[in-house]
Backbone as XML, in Angstrom:
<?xml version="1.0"?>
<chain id="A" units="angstrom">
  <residue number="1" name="UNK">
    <atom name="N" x="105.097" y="110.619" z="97.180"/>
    <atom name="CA" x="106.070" y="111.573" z="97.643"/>
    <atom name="C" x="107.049" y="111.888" z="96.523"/>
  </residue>
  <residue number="2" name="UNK">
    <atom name="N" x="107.697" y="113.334" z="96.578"/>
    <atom name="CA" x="108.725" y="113.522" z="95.098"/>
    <atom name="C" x="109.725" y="112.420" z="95.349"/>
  </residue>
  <residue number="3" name="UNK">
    <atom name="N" x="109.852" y="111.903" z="96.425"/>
    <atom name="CA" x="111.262" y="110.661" z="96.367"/>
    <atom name="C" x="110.731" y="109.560" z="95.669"/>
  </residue>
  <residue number="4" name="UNK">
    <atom name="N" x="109.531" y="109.270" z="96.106"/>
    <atom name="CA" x="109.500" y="108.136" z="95.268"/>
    <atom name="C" x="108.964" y="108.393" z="93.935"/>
  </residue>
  <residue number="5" name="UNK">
    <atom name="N" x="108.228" y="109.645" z="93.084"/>
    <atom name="CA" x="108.573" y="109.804" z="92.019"/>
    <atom name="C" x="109.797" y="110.096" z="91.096"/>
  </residue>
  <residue number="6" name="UNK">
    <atom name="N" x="110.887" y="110.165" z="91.873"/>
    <atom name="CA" x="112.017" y="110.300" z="91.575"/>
    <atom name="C" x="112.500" y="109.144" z="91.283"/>
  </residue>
  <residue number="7" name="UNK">
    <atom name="N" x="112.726" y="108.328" z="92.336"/>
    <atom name="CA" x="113.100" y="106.880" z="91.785"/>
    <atom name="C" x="112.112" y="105.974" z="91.329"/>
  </residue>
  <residue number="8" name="UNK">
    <atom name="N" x="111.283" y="106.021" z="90.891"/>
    <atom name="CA" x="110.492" y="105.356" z="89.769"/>
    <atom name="C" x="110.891" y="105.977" z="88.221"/>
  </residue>
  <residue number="9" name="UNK">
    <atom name="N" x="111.197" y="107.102" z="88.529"/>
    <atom name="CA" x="111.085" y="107.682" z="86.839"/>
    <atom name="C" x="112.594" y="107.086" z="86.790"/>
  </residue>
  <residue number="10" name="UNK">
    <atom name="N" x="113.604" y="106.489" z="87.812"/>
    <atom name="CA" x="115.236" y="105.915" z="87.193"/>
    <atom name="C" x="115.015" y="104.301" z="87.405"/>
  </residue>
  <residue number="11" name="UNK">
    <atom name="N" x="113.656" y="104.250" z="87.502"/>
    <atom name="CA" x="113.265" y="102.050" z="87.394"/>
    <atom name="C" x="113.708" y="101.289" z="88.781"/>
  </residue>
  <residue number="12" name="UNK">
    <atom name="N" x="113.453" y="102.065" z="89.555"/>
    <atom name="CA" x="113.213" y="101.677" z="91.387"/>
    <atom name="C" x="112.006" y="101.434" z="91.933"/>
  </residue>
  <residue number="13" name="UNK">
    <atom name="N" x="111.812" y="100.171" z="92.233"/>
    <atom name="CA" x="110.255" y="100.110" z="92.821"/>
    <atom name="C" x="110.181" y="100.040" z="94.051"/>
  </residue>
  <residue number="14" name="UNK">
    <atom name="N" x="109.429" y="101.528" z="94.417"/>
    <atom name="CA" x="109.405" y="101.858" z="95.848"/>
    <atom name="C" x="108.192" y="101.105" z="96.637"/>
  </residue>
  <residue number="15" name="UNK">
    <atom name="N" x="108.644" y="100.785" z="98.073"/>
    <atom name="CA" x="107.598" y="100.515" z="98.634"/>
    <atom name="C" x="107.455" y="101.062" z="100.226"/>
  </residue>
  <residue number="16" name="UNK">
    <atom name="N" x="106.532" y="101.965" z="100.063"/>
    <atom name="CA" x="106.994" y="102.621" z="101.571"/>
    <atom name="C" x="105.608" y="102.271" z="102.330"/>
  </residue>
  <residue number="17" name="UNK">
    <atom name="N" x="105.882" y="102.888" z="103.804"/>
    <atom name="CA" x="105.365" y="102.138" z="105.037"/>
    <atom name="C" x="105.336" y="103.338" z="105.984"/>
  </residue>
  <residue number="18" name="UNK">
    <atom name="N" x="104.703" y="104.039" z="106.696"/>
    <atom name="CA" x="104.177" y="105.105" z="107.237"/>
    <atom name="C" x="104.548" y="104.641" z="108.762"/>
  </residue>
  <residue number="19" name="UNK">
    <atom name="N" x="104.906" y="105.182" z="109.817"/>
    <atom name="CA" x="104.925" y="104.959" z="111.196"/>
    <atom name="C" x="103.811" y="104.741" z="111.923"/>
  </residue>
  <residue number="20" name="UNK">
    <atom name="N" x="103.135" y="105.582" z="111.358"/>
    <atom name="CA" x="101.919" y="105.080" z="111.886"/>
    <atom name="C" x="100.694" y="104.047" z="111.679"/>
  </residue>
  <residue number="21" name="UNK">
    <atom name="N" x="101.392" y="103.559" z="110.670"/>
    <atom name="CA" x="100.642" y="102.088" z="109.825"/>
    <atom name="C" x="101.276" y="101.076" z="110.962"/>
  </residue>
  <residue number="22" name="UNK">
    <atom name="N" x="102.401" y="101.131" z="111.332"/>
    <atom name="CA" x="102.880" y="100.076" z="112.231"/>
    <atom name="C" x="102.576" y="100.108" z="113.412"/>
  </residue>
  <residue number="23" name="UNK">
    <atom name="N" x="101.833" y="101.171" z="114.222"/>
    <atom name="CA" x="101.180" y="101.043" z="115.413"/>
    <atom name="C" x="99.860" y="100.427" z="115.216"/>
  </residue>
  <residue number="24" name="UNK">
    <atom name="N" x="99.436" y="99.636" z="113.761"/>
    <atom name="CA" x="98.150" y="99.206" z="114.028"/>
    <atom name="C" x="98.533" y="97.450" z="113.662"/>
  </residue>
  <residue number="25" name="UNK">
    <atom name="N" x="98.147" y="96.054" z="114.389"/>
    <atom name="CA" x="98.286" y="95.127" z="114.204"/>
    <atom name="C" x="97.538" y="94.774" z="113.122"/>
  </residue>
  <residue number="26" name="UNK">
    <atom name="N" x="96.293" y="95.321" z="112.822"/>
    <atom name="CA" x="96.016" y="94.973" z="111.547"/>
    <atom name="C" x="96.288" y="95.498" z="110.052"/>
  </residue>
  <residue number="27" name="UNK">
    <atom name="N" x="96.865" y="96.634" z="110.670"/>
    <atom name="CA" x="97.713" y="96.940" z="109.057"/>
    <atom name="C" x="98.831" y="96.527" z="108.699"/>
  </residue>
  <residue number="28" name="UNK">
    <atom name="N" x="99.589" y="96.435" z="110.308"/>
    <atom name="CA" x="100.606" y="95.499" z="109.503"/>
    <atom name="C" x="100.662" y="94.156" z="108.721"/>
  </residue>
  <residue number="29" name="UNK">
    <atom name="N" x="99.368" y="93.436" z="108.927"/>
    <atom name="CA" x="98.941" y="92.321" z="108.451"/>
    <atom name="C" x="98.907" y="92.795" z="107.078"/>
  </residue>
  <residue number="30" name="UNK">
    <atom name="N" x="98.170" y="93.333" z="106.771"/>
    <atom name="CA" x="98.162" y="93.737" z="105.234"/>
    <atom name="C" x="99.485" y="94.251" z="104.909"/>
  </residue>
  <residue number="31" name="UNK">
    <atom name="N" x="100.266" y="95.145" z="105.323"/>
    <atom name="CA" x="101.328" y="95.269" z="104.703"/>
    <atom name="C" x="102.121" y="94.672" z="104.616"/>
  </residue>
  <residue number="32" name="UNK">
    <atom name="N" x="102.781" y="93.514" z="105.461"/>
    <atom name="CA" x="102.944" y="92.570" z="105.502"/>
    <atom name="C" x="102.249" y="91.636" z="103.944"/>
  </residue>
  <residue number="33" name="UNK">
    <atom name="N" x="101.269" y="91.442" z="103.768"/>
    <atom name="CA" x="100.992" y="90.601" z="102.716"/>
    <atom name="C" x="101.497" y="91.238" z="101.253"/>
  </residue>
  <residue number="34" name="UNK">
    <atom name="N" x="100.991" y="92.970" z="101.368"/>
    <atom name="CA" x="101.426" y="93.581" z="100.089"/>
    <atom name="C" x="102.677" y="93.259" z="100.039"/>
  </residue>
  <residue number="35" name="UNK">
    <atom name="N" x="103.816" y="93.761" z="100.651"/>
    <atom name="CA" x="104.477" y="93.178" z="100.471"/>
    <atom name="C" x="105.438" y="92.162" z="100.230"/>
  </residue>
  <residue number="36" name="UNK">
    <atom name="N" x="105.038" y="91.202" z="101.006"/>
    <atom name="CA" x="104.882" y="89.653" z="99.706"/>
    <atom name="C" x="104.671" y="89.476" z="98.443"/>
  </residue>
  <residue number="37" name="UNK">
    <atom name="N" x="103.875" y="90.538" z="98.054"/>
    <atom name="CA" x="103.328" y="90.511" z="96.493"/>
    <atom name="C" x="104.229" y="91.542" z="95.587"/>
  </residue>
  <residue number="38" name="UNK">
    <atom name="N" x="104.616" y="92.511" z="96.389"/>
    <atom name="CA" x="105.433" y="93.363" z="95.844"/>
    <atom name="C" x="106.811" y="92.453" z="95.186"/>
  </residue>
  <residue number="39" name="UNK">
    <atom name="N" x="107.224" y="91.700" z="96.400"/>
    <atom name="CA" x="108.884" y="91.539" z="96.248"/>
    <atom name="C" x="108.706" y="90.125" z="95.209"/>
  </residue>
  <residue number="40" name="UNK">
    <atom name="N" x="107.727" y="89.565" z="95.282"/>
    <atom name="CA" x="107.438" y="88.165" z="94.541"/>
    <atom name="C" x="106.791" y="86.367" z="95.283"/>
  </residue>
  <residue number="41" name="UNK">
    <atom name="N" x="106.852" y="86.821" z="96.485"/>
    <atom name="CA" x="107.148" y="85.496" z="96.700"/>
    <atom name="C" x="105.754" y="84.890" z="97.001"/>
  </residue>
</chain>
């Protein structure tokens, strides 16, 4: 999306999540994990 090419090109690491990714229990599983990996832990 231009927002998040926007704040990447000023060193913001975006991580976005769709509404409709969260009506599914198994994607939130995965996103859920990506993001674990994203933030570090």
């Amino acid at each position: 999306m231009k927002e998040d090419r926007k704040l990447r090109k000023e060193n913001w690491h975006v991580f976005r999540v769709s509404n409709w990714e969260l009506k599914d229990d198994e994607k939130i599983k995965n996103i859920l994990k990506d993001l674990r990996e994203f933030v570090d832990f």
